[in-house]
C-alpha positions in Angstrom: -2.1 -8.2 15.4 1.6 -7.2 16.0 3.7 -4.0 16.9 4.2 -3.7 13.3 0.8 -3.6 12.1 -0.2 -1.5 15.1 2.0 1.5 13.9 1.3 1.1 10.2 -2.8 1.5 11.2 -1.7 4.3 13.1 0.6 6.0 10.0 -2.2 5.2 7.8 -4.8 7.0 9.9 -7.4 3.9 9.3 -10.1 5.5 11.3 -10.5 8.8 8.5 -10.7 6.5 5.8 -13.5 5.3 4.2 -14.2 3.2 1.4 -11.6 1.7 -0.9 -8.9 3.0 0.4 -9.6 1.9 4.0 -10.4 -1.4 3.0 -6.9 -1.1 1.3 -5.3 0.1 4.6 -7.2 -2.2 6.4 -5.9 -5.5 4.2 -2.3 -3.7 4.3 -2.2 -4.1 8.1 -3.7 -7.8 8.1 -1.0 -8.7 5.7 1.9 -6.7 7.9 0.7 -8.7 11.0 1.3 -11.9 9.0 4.9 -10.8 7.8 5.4 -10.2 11.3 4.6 -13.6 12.8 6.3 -15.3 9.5 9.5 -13.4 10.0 9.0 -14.8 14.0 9.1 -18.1 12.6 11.5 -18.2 10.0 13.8 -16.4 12.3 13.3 -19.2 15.1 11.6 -17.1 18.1 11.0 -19.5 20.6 7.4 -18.3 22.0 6.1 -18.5 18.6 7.9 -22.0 18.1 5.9 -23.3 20.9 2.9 -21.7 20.4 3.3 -23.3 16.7 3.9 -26.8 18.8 0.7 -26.4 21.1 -1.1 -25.9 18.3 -0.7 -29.2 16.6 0.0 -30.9 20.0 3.1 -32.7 19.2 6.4 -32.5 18.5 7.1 -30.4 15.2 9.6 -30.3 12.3 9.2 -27.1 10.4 10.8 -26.4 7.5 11.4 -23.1 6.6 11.0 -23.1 3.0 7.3 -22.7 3.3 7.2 -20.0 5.5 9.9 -18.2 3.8 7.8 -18.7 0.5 5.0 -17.6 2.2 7.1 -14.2 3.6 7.9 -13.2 0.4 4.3 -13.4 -1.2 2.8 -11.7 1.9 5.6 -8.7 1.2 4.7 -8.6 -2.8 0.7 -8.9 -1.5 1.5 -5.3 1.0 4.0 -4.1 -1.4 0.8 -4.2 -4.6 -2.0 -2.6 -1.6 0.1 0.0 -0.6 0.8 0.9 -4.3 -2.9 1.1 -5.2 -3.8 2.8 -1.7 -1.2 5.4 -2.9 -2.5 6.0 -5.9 -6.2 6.7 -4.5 -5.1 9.0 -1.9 -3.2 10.9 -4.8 -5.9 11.2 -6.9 -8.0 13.0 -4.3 -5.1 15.4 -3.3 -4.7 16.7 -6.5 -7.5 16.8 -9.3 -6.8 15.1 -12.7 -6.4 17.9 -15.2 -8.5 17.3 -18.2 -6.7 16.4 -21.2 -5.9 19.2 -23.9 -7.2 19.3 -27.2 -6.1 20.6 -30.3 -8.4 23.3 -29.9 -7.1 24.3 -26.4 -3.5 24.3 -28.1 -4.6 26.6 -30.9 -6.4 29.3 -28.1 -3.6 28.8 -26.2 -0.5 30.1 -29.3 -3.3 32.7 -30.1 -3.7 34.2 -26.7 0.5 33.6 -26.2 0.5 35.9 -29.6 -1.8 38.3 -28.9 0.1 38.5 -25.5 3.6 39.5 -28.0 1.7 41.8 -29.9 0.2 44.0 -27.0 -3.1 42.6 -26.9 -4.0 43.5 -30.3 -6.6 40.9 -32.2 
């Protein structure tokens, strides 16, 4: 993992989730650990250009296109898990009212009228 990803697990309070959302939070701090070491190569850090060179065990032309590609699909990937980690949090913070129906409307102007007119049926 990276620095990065180490403080978003630690904003995201993994360990108190459960479920869905912590296998959200859980995929959002993979995919932040892999922006990290893509923006490390794509910005020419030499550890990770060398580690990249052991690796294959020869001399290496890397072209950043790929990477860079790669960068911006991890970032729409976090970008769509955060979203949809959001939105299950939310839900549990505040309950979904139920919808209205006409009939609620109609109680509703009767008891706003009977409210104008002292209480009166």
């Amino acid at each position: 993992m990276s620095e990065g990803s180490d403080r978003l697990a630690a904003d995201l309070q993994v360990e108190t989730l459960k479920g869905a959302e912590r296998a959200l939070a859980e995929e959002a701090i993979r995919i932040k650990a892999r922006l990290d070491t893509l923006d490390r190569w794509i910005s020419g850090d030499e550890e990770t250009w060398f580690e990249l060179a052991n690796r294959l065990g020869r001399d290496v032309d890397l072209t950043i296109n790929a990477p860079l590609t790669e960068a911006r699909q991890q970032a729409l990937a976090m970008r769509a898990v955060l979203s949809e980690l959001v939105k299950l949090q939310g839900s549990q913070d505040q309950p979904a009212e139920p919808p209205r129906s006409a009939t609620d409307e109609i109680k509703k102007k009767r008891e706003e009228r009977r409210a104008r007119l002292g209480g009166e049926p």
